[in-house]
N, C-alpha and C positions, 0 to 999 in steps of 0.2 A: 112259180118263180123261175124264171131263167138264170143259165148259170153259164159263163165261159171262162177261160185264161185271157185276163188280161197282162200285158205288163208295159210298162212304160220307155219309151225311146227316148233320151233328153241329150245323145250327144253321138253321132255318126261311129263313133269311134265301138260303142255297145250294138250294133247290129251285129258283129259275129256272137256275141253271147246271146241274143235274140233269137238267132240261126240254132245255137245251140239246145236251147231251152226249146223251143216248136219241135225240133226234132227227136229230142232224149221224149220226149211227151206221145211223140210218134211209137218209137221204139217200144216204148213200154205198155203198149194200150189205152194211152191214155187222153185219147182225141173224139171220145162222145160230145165233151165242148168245144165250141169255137173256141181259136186262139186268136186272141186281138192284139194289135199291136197298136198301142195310143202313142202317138207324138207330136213330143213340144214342137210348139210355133218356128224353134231355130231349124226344124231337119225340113227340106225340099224333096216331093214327091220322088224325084229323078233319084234321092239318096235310097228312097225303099224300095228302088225296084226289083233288089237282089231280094228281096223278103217276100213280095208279090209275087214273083216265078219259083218260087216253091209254096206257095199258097199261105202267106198270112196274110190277112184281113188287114189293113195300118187305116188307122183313123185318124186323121191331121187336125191338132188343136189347131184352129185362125185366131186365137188371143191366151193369155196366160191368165189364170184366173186373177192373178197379182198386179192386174194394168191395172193402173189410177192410183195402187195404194206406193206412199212414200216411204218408201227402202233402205233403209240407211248401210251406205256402202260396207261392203264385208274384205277388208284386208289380209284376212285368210286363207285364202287360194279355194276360198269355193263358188268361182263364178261358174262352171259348168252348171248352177243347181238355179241360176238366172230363169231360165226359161223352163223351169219344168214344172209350174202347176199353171 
C-alpha cells in the first residue's frame, strides 16, 4: 500500500498554511512520504507556483466531484467550500 500527505487546497488565501504544514513535516523528519497538494478546480497553476519552488507535488482537480448534482444555495457565508470536492 502506498502512503503520502495529502491535503487539500480550496482557496489561495490557505497556501501559506500549506507552506506551513510541507515544512513543520520537513523539520520534524517527517518526509519518507510524498507531500501532495490536491486543488479545487477554482485555484490556477500560476497561484501554486510558490508551492512547486519549494517542492510540493499540487495536483489540479479539472471538475468538482459535485458537477451535475443540484445545490441548494447555502446563505451562510460558506461559499469558499463551493469548489472543494
Amino acid at each position: 500500500m502506498k502512503k503520502a500527505f495529502v491535503t487539500l487546497l480550496s482557496s489561495i488565501s490557505y497556501i501559506p498554511g500549506v507552506m506551513v504544514l510541507y515544512r513543520s513535516l520537513e523539520k520534524y523528519g517527517k518526509t519518507s512520504y510524498p507531500f501532495i497538494c490536491v486543488c479545487s478546480k477554482n485555484i490556477k497553476e500560476t497561484d501554486v507556483l510558490p508551492l512547486k519552488r519549494i517542492g510540493i507535488e499540487c495536483l489540479m482537480l479539472e471538475r468538482s466531484a459535485l458537477d451535475g448534482i443540484d445545490m441548494p444555495t447555502c446563505n451562510q457565508g460558506f461559499e469558499h467550500w463551493n469548489f472543494t470536492f
